[in-house]
C-alpha positions as a Python dict, from the first residue, in 0.01 Angstrom:
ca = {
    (1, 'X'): (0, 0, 0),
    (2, 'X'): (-363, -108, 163),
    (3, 'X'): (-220, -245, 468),
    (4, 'X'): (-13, 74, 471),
    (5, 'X'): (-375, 314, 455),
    (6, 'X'): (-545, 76, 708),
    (7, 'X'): (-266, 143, 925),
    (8, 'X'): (-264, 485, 908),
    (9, 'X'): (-649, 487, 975),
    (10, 'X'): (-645, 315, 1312),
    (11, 'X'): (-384, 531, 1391),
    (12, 'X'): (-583, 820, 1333),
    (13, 'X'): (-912, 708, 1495),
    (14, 'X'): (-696, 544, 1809),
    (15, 'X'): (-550, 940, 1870),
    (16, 'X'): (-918, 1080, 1778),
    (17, 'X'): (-1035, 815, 2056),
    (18, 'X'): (-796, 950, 2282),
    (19, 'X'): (-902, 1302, 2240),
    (20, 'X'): (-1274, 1256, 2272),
    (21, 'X'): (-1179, 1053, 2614),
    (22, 'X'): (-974, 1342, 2724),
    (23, 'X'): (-1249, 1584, 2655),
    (24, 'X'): (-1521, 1394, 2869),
    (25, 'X'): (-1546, 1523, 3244),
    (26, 'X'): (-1561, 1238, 3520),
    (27, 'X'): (-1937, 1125, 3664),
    (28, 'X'): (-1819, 1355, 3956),
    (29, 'X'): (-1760, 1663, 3815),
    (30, 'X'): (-2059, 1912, 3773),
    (31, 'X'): (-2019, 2083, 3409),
    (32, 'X'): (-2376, 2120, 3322),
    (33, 'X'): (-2719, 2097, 3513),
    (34, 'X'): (-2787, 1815, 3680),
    (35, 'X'): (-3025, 1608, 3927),
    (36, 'X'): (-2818, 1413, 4139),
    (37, 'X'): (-3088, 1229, 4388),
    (38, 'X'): (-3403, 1251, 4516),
    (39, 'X'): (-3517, 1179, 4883),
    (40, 'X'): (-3740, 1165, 5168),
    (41, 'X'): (-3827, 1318, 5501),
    (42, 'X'): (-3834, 989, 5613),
    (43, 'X'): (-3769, 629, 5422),
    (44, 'X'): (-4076, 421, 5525),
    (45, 'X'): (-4410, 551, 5487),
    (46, 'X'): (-4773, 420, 5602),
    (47, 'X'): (-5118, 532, 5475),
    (48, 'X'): (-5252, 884, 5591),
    (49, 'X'): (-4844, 979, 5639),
    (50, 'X'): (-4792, 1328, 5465),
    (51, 'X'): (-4425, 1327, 5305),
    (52, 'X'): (-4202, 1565, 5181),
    (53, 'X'): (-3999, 1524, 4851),
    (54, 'X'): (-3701, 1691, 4775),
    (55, 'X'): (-3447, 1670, 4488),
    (56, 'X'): (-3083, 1795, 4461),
    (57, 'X'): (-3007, 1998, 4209),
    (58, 'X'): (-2665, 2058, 4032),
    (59, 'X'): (-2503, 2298, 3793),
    (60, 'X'): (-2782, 2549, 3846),
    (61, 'X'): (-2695, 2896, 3920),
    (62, 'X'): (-2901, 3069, 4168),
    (63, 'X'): (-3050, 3332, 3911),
    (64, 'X'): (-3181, 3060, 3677),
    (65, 'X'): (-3281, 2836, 3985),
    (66, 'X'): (-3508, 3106, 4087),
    (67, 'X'): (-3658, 3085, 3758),
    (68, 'X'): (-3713, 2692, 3791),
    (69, 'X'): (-4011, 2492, 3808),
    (70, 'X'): (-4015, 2095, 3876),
    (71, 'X'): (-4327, 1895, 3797),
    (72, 'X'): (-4399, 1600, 4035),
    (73, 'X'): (-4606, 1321, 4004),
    (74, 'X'): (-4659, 1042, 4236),
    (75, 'X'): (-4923, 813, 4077),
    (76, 'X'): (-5166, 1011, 3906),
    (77, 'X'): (-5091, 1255, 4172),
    (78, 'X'): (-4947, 1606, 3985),
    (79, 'X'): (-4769, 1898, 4169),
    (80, 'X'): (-4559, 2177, 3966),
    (81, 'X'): (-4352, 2374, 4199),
    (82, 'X'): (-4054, 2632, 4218),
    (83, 'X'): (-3741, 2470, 4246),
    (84, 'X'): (-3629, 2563, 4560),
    (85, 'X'): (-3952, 2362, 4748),
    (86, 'X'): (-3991, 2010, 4822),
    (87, 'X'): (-4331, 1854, 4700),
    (88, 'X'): (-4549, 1737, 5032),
    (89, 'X'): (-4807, 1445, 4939),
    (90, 'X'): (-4988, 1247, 5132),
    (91, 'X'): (-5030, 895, 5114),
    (92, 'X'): (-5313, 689, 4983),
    (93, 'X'): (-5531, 541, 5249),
    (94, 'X'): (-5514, 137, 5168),
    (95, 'X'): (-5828, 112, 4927),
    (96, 'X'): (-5683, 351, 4724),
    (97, 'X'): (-5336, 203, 4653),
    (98, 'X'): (-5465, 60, 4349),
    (99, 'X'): (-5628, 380, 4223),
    (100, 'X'): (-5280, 541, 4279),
    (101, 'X'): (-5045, 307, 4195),
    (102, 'X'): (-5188, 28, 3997),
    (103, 'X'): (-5365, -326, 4038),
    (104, 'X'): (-5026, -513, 4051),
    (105, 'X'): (-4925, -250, 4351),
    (106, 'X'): (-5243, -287, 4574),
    (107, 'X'): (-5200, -708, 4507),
    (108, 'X'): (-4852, -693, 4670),
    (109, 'X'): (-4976, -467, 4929),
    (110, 'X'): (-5232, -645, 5054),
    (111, 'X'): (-5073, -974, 5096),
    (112, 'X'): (-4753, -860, 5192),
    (113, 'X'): (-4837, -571, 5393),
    (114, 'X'): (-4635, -294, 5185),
    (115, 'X'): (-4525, -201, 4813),
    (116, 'X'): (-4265, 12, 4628),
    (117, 'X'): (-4436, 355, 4469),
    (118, 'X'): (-4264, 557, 4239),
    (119, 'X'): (-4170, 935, 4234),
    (120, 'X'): (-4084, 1114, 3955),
    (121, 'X'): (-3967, 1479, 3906),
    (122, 'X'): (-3906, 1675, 3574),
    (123, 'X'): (-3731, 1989, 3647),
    (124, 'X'): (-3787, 2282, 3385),
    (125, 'X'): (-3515, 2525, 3322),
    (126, 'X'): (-3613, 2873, 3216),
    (127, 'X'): (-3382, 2807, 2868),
    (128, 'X'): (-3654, 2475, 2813),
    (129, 'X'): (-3389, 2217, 2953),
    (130, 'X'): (-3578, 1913, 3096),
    (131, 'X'): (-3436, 1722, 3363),
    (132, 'X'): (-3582, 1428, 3440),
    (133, 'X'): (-3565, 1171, 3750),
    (134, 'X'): (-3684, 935, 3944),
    (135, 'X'): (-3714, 731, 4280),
    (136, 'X'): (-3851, 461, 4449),
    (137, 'X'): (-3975, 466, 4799),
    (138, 'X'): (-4169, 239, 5040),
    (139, 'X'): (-4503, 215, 5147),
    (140, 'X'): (-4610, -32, 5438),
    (141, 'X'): (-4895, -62, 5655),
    (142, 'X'): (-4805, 76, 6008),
    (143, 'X'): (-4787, -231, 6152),
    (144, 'X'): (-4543, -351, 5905),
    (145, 'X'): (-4374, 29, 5888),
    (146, 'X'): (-4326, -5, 6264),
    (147, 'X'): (-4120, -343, 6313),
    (148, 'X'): (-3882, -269, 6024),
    (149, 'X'): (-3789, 34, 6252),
    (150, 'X'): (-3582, 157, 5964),
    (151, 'X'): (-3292, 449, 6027),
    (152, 'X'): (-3216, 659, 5750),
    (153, 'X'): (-2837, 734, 5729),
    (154, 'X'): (-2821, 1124, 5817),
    (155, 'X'): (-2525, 1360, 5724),
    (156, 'X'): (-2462, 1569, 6067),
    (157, 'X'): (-2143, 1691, 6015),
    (158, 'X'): (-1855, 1776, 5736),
    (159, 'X'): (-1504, 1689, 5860),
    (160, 'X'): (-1214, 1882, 5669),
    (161, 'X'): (-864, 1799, 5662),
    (162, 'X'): (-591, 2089, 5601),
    (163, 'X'): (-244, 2060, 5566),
    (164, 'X'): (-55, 2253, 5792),
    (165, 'X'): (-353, 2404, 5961),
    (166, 'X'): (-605, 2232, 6226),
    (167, 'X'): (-916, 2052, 6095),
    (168, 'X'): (-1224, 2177, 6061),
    (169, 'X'): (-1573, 2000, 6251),
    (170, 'X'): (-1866, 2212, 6030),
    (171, 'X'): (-2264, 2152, 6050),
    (172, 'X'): (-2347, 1948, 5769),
    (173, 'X'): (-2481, 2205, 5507),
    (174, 'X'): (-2238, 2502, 5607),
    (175, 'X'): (-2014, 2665, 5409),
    (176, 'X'): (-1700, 2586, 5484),
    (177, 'X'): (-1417, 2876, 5498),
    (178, 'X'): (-1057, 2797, 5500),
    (179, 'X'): (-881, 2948, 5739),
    (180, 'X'): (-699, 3261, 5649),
    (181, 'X'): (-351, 3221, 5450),
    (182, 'X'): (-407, 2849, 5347),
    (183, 'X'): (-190, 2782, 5074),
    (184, 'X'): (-285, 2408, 5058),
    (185, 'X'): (-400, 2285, 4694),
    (186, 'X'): (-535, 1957, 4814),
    (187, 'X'): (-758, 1899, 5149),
    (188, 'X'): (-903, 1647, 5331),
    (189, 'X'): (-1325, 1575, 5334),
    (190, 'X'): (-1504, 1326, 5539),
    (191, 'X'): (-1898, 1277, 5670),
    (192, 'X'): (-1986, 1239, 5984),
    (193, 'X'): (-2320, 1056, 5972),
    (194, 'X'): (-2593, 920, 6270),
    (195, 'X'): (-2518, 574, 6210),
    (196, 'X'): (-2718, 270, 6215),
    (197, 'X'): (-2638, -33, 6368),
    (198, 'X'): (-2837, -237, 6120),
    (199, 'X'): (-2661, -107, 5833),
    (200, 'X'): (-2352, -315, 5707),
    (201, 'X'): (-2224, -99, 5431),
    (202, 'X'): (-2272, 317, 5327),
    (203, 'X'): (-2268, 444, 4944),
    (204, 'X'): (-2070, 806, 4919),
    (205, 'X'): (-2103, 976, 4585),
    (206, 'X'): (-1895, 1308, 4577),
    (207, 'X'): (-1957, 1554, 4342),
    (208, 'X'): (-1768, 1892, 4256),
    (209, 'X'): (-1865, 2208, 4066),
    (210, 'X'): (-1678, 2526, 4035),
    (211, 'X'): (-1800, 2858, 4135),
    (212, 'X'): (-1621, 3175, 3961),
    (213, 'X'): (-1333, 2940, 4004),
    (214, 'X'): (-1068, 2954, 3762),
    (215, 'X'): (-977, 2585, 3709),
    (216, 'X'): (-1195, 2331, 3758),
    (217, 'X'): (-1201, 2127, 4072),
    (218, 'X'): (-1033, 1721, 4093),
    (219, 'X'): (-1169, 1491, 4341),
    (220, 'X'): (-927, 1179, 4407),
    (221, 'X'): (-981, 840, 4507),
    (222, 'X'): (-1285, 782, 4275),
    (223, 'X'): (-1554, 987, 4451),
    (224, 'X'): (-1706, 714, 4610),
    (225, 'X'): (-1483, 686, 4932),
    (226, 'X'): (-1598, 759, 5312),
    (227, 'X'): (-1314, 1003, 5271),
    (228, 'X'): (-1212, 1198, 4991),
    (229, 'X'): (-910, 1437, 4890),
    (230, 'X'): (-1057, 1744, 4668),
    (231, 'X'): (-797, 1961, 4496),
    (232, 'X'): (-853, 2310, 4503),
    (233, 'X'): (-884, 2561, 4267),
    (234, 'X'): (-640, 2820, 4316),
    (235, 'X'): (-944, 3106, 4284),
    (236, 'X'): (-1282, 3105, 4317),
    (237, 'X'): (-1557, 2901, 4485),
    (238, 'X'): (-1597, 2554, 4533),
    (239, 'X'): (-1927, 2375, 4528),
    (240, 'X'): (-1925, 1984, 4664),
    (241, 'X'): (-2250, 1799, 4715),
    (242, 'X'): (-2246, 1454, 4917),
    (243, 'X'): (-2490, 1126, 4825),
    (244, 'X'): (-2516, 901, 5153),
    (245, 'X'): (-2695, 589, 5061),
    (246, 'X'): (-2786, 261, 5265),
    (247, 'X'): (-2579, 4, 5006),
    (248, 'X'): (-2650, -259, 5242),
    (249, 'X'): (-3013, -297, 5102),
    (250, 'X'): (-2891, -417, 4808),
    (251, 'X'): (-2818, -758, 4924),
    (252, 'X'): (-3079, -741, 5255),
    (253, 'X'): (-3398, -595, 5144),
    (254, 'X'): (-3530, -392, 4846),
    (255, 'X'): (-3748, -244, 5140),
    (256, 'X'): (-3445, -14, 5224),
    (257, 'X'): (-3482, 171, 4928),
    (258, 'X'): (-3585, 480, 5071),
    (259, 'X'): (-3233, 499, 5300),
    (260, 'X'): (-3078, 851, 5151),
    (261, 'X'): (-2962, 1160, 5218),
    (262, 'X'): (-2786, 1432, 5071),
    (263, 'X'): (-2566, 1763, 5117),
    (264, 'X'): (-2422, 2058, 4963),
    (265, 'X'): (-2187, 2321, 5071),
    (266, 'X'): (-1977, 2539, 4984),
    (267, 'X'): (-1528, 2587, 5035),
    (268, 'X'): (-1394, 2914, 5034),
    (269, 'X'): (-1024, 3028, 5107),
    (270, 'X'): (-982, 3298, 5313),
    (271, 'X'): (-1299, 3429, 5399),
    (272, 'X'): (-1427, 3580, 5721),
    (273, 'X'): (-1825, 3543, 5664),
    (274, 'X'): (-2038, 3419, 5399),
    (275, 'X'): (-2218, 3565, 5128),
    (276, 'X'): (-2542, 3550, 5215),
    (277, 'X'): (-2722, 3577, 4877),
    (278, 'X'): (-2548, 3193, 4794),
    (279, 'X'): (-2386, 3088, 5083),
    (280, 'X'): (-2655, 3111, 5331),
    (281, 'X'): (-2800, 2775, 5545),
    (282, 'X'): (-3086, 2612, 5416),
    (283, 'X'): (-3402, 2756, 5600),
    (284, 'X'): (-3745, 2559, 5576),
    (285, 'X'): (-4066, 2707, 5547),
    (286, 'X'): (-4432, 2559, 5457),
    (287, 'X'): (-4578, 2750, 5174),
    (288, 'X'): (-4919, 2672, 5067),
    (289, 'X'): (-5000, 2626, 4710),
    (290, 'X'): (-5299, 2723, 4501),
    (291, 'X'): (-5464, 2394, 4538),
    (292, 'X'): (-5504, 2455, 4905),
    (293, 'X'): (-5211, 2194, 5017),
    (294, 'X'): (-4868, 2228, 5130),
    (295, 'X'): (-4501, 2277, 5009),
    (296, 'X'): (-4230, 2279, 5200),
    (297, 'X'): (-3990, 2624, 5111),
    (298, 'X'): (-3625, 2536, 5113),
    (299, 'X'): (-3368, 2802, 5073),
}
C-alpha cells in the first residue's frame, strides 16, 4: 500500500511539473516589462569623451512609458531621467578615474592604458515596478582607444521574408507593413548589419511582444539565429526587438565589451501608413536637464 501512495505522488507532482512548464513563456517572448540591453553611442571611450546611454525597454506601453523615469549612475555619477532619453555623461579626465570608479580601476588604468566602468540603470514604473540593469563598457586612453580601432556591429536594415509575396528591404527601426491581402501565418526576418571584418562571430537575441494582438506571437529556431521565422498572430500588432552583439569578444578580448546594438519595430498586416502616435521613427533631440547638462530625447 506505501509503494502504491508514493507512486501515486510522483505521478501527481510529474503532471503538476508539466503544467507549471507549460505555463512559463520562452526567454523570447515579452509578457511583462522588461530591460533587454543597454548600449552606447559608441563602444570605446577616452577621457573628456561625452557619451550617450541608452536602454531598451520591453513590455511597456506607451502611456505608462511616458510616465517612466530611469535613474542612472555611472560611478558616483547620478542622473534620473524620463524614459524615453538616453543619459549623456562625460568621462573622467585620467586623475579622476579613481575618484569615479575606484582605486583598483585607476591601478589597471594606468598601467594598462584602459579599464572596464560600469553603468547601471533602474527604471521606475509609475505602478512602483523597479527594473534594474546593468553594463559594462570601456574606457582607454586615446592612444590606446585609437589602435584598437574598434567597429561596433550596426543594424541598417530589416530583411522580411513572405510567402507568396516579394520580400521586403526596410530601414532598420521602421515599421514594417505587410503587404495588402497576406494571408501568410509564418514570415521570414533577417538583419542586415555594417559588418566588421575583425569580428569572427555575431550574437542575435529576438524578442516578440504582442500588440492588441489576439494570440500571442512564436518565434522559431530558438531566437538566437541570424535569421528567424516569427509566426503571426492572426490580429493585431506585432512588436519584435533585435540584440546584435560582438560574441567574438568572448574568446578575443574583454575590451569588446561595449560591441552592441539594438532595434525595435513594429509588423502590421495590411496597412497603408503607420500610426503615428506608436509607430512613428525614432527622432533624436538634446534636451537639457536641470543640472545644466545634456540628455539626449529619443522618441
Amino acid at each position: 500500500m506505501k509503494n502504491i501512495v508514493v507512486t501515486i505522488f510522483f505521478f501527481l507532482f510529474a503532471m503538476l511539473a508539466g503544467c507549471a512548464g507549460d505555463t512559463v513563456a520562452p526567454d523570447w517572448r515579452i509578457e511583462g516589462p522588461r530591460v533587454l540591453a543597454i548600449t552606447a553611442d559608441k563602444p570605446v571611450f577616452s577621457p573628456g569623451d561625452t557619451v550617450d546611454f541608452s536602454l531598451l525597454l520591453a513590455g511597456v506601453d506607451m502611456a505608462d512609458r511616458s510616465e517612466a523615469t530611469v535613474e542612472w549612475s555611472l560611478g558616483n555619477l547620478l542622473k534620473s531621467l524620463p524614459a524615453d532619453r538616453a543619459a549623456r555623461f562625460t568621462m573622467p579626465d585620467t586623475a579622476d578615474v579613481d575618484i569615479y570608479f575606484g582605486a583598483d580601476t585607476d591601478y589597471r588604468y594606468t598601467t594598462a592604458g584602459r579599464a572596464t566602468v560600469m553603468v547601471h540603470a533602474v527604471v521606475r514604473l509609475a505602478d512602483g515596478t523597479l527594473l534594474p540593469a546593468q553594463k559594462s563598457f570601456l574606457l582607454a586612453k586615446s592612444s590606446v582607444a585609437t589602435a584598437l580601432n574598434y567597429q561596433a556591429p550596426a543594424i541598417n536594415r530589416i530583411l522580411v521574408e513572405i510567402p507568396g509575396h516579394s520580400g521586403l528591404s526596410v530601414e532598420a527601426g521602421d515599421p514594417v507593413f505587410l503587404p495588402e491581402g497576406t494571408t501568410a501565418e509564418t514570415i521570414g526576418i533577417q538583419a542586415e548589419l555594417n559588418e566588421n571584418p575583425a569580428i569572427k562571430a555575431y550574437g542575435y537575441r529576438w524578442f516578440v511582444e504582442s500588440s492588441l494582438a489576439d494570440t500571442a506571437p512564436v518565434i522559431h529556431d530558438g531566437a538566437i539565429s541570424s535569421k528567424v521565422e516569427v509566426e503571426l498572430p492572426p490580429l493585431g500588432l506585432l512588436t519584435v526587438h533585435l540584440i546584435v552583439d560582438d560574441r567574438s569578444e568572448e574568446a578575443a578580448d574583454a575590451a569588446y565589451a561595449g560591441g552592441l546594438d539594438f532595434v525595435s519595430f513594429t509588423i502590421a498586416r495590411g496597412a497603408d501608413s503607420p500610426d503615428e502616435d506608436t509607430l512613428s521613427p525614432d527622432e533624436n533631440a538634446v534636451d537639457e536637464l536641470p543640472d545644466g547638462s545634456d540628455a539626449l530625447l529619443t522618441d
